[in-house]
C-alpha positions in Angstrom: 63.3 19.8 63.6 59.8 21.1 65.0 60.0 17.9 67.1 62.8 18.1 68.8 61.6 21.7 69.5 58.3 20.5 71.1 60.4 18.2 72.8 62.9 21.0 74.4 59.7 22.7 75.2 57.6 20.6 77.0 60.8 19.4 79.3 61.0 20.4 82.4 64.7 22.7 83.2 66.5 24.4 85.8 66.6 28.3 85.4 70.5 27.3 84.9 69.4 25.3 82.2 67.1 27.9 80.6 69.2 30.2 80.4 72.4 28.0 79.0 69.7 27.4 76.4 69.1 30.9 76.0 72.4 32.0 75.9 73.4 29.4 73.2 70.3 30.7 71.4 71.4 34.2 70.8 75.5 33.2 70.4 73.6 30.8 67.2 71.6 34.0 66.0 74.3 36.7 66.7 77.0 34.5 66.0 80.3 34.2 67.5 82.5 35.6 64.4 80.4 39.4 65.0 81.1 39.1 69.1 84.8 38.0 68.1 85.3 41.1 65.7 83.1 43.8 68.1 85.8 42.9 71.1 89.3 42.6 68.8 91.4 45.4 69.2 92.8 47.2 66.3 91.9 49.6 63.8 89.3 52.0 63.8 86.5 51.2 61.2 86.1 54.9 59.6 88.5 56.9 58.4 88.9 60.0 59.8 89.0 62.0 55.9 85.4 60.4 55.4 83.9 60.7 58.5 81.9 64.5 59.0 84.4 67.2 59.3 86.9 65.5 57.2 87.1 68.3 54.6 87.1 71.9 54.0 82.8 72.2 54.1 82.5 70.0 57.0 84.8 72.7 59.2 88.2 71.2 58.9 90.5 74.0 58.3 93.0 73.1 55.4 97.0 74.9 55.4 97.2 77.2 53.2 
């Protein structure tokens, strides 16, 4: 594995090139699942009686 990195190092590339690798890169760190899920519309991740002023101390007024 450190070879082939040495290797993609010492070639010579286009700035396209670069940055393909680059992009590829981070979509391999990030990975494509967490992009897929951050852009997927739907439903809201906290709900709204936990989030701050979901109760009677955090200034929600409750009926009586």
């Amino acid at each position: 594995m450190k070879n082939e990195i040495d290797k993609l190092f010492q070639q010579e590339m286009t700035r396209k090139e670069f940055l393909q690798y680059a992009g590829s890169a981070l979509l391999f760190a990030v990975g494509i699942g967490s992009i897929l899920k951050a852009f997927r519309p739907g439903k809201s991740q906290a709900d709204s009686s936990l989030s701050y002023g979901g109760s009677a101390y955090g200034g929600a007024s409750q009926p009586s």
